[in-house]
N, C-alpha and C positions, 0 to 999 in steps of 0.2 A: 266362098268369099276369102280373099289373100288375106291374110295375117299382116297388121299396118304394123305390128310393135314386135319389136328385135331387141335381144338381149342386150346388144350394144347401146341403145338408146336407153334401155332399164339401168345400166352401168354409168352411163355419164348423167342421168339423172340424181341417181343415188350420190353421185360425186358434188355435184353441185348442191343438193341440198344438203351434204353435211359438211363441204367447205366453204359455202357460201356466196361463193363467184363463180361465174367462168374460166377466169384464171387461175383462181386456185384449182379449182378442178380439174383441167387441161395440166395444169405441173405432175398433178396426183396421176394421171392418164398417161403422160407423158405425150401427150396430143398439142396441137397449137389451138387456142379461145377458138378463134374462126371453123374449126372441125364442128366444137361443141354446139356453137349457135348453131350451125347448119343442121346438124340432128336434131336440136330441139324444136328448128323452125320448122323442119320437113315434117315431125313425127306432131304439132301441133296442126298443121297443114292436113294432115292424113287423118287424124282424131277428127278436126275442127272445134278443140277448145284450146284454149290457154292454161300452160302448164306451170308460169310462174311468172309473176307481177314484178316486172322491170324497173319499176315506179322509185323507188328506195336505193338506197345506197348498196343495199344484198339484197340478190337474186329466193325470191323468197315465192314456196309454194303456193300456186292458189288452191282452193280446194278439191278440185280437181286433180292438179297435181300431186297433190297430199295422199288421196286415194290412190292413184296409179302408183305410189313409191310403195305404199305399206303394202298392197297384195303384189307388184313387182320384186318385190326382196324376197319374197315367198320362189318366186322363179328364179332368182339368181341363185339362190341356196340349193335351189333342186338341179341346176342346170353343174353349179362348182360341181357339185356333189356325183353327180352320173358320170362328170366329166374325167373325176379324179380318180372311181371304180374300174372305168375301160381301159383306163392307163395302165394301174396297176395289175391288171388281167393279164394284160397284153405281154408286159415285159419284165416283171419283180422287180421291174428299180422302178420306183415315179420318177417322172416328168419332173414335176412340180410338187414343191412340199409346203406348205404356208405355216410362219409360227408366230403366234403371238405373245409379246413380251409386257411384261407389265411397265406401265411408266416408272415406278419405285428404281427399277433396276439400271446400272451402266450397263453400254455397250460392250465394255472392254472384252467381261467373259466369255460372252456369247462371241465375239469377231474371233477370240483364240481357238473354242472352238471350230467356227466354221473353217478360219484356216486351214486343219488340221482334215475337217468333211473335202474339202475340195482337194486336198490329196490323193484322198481316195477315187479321183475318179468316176465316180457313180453318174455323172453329167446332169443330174437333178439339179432345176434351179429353186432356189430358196427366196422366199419371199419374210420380212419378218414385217412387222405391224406392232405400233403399240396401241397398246390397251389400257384403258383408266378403271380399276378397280371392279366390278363385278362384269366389263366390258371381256377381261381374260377369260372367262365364262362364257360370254354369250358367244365371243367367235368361233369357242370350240364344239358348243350345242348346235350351231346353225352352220355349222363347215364352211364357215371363212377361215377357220384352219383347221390343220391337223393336229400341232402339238401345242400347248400354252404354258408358258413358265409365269410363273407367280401369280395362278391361280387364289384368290384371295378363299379360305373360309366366310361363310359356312357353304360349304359344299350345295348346289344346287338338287331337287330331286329330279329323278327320274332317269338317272344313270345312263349308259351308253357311251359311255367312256372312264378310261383307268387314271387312278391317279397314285404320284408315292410324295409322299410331302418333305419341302423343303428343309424349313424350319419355322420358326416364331418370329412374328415381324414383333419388336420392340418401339409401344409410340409413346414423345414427348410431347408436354404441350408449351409451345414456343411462341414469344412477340419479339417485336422489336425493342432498344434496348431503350426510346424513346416515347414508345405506350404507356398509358397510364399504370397497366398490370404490371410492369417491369419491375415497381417498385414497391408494389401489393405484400404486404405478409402473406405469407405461406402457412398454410395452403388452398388455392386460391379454391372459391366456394362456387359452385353452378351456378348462382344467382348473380354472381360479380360476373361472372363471366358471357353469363347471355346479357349484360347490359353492352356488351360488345362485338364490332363487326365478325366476323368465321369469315373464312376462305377455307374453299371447298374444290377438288378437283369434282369435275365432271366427267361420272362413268358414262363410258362409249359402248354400253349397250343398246343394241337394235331390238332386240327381241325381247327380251328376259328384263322385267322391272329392274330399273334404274335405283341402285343402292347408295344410302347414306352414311354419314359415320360420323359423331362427333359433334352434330350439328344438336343444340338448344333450343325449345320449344321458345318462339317469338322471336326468336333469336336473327339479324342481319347479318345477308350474305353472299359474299360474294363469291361467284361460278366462276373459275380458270379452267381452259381445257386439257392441264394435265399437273402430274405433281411438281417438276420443276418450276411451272408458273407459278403453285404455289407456293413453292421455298421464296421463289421473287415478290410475290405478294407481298409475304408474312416481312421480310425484310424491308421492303419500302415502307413499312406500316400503314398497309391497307388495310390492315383483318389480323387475327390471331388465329391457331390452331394447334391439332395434331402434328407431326410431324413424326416421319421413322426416327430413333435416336440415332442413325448414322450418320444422315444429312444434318438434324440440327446440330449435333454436339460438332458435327464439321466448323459450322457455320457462328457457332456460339465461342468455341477456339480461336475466331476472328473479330467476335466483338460484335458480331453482325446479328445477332440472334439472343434471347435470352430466355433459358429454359427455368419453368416455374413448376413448381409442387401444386398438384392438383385433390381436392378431397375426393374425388369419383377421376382417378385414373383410367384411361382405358388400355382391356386389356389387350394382352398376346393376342398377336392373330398370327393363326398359321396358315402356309404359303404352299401353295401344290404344282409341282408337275402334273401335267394332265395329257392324256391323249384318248384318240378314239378305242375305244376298247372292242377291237379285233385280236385274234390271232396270231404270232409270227407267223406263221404259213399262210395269213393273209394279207400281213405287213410287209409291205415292201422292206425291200432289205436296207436302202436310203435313209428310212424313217427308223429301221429296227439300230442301225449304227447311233441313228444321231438320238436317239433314247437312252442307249448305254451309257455315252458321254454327257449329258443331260444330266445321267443322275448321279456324277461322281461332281456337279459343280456343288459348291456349297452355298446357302443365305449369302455369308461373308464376301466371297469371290462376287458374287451379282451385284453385291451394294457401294464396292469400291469405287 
């Protein structure tokens, strides 16, 4: 019996259901919408069920669908994964290197680095992805990348990959200068504080339970999909929160932000380089470079 379902179709499924569209997907893919509908019609056509209910404004699974994504991701992890061993067998440099970056972080550091990677010649192409907080985790357990910078504690079990840590993430808790808390004596009590909206980024884990932080029991909330949204959030005063003290006191130096004394602080989190934990004689030498350099950036340089 021929095999109706192709990684390709498991790939632009996955896309749409975590961007929400066609179009958005086809950007991510870098395909045109009309590619994507075609795959999904043909690959609905060849099943004979419906893969996702058109009906709504986003492209949203039916249950059927739902099922072919959660054990298809299971096959694209296995297929990255084989794909990215023969490479490295073949020639000591990858192909292809994937890293994921935590939303917390600017680009700046990382692009000087890479600068400096595509010097060297090695013809590796680099793919970076962000991740929303226990998300830098899941992409390096299930090999949608190879290395992940700001890896959040606490460290997940069951190891199979190295880590050397950055530093201490520092969090403030920040409203607008316009919220009722703005003008709260200090310091502000858990019980004042869940009488109020939270804005929360959403971790981009697939696999690995999706982590919280900060969030109050009864407490309303609002999901942004990454931490920039939420600096935007907390600014418009939609919600209060945590916030790294780099971006708020940025933000609070403008007026735009105002940071309160909290009785239950929370604390340090510390921030990891991560990668698969092989061998250099099994690390391509692409990935062995851009480790060394990786671990000369510092917290500071990432958060500018």
């Amino acid at each position: 019996m021929a095999i109706k379902l192709s990684i390709e179709a498991l790939e632009v499924i996955d896309a749409i259901a975590r961007k929400g569209s066609f179009a958005a997907a086809a950007e991510t893919l870098y395909r045109v919408p009309s590619a994507l509908t075609y795959t999904i019609k043909k690959l609905e056509e060849d099943l004979g069920v419906s893969l996702f209910d058109r009906s709504g404004h986003r492209a949203s699974l039916t249950n059927a669908g739902a099922e072919l994504l959660k054990e298809g991701r299971h096959l694209l992890d296995a297929a990255q994964a084989i794909e990215s061993r023969v490479k490295r067998i073949a020639t000591g440099i990858e192909t292809d290197i994937s890293i994921a970056m935590s939303d917390l972080f600017s680009n700046d550091a990382i692009f000087k680095l890479l600068e400096r990677f595509y010097a060297q010649d090695f013809g590796t192409r680099i793919k970076l992805s962000r991740e929303v907080f226990g998300g830098s985790w899941d992409a390096l357990i299930s090999e949608r990348a190879d290395i992940s910078i700001g890896a959040p504690g606490d460290i997940p079990p069951g190891g199979g990959y190295a880590t050397r840590i950055i530093g201490n993430l520092e969090f403030v808790f920040a409203v607008a200068p316009h919220h009722p808390l703005a003008m709260q004596a200090e310091p502000l009590s858990s019980t004042e504080i869940a009488k109020h909206r939270s804005v929360a980024a959403a971790d981009s884990s697939r696999n690995l339970p999706p982590r919280t932080s900060g969030i109050l029991s009864g407490q309303d909330v609002l999901t942004v999909h990454d931490m920039q949204s939420k600096v935007a959030a907390q600014i418009q005063d939609l919600g209060i929160g945590y916030l790294p003290i780099t971006l708020a006191t940025h933000y609070a130096n403008q007026g735009m932000l105002v940071l309160k004394a909290v009785d239950e602080p929370k604390l340090k989190a510390p921030t990891y380089l991560a990668w698969r934990n092989t061998s250099n004689k099994q690390m391509g030498k692409a990935q062995q470079w851009l480790l060394k350099e990786f671990e000369k950036i510092t917290l500071d340089e990432l958060m500018m």
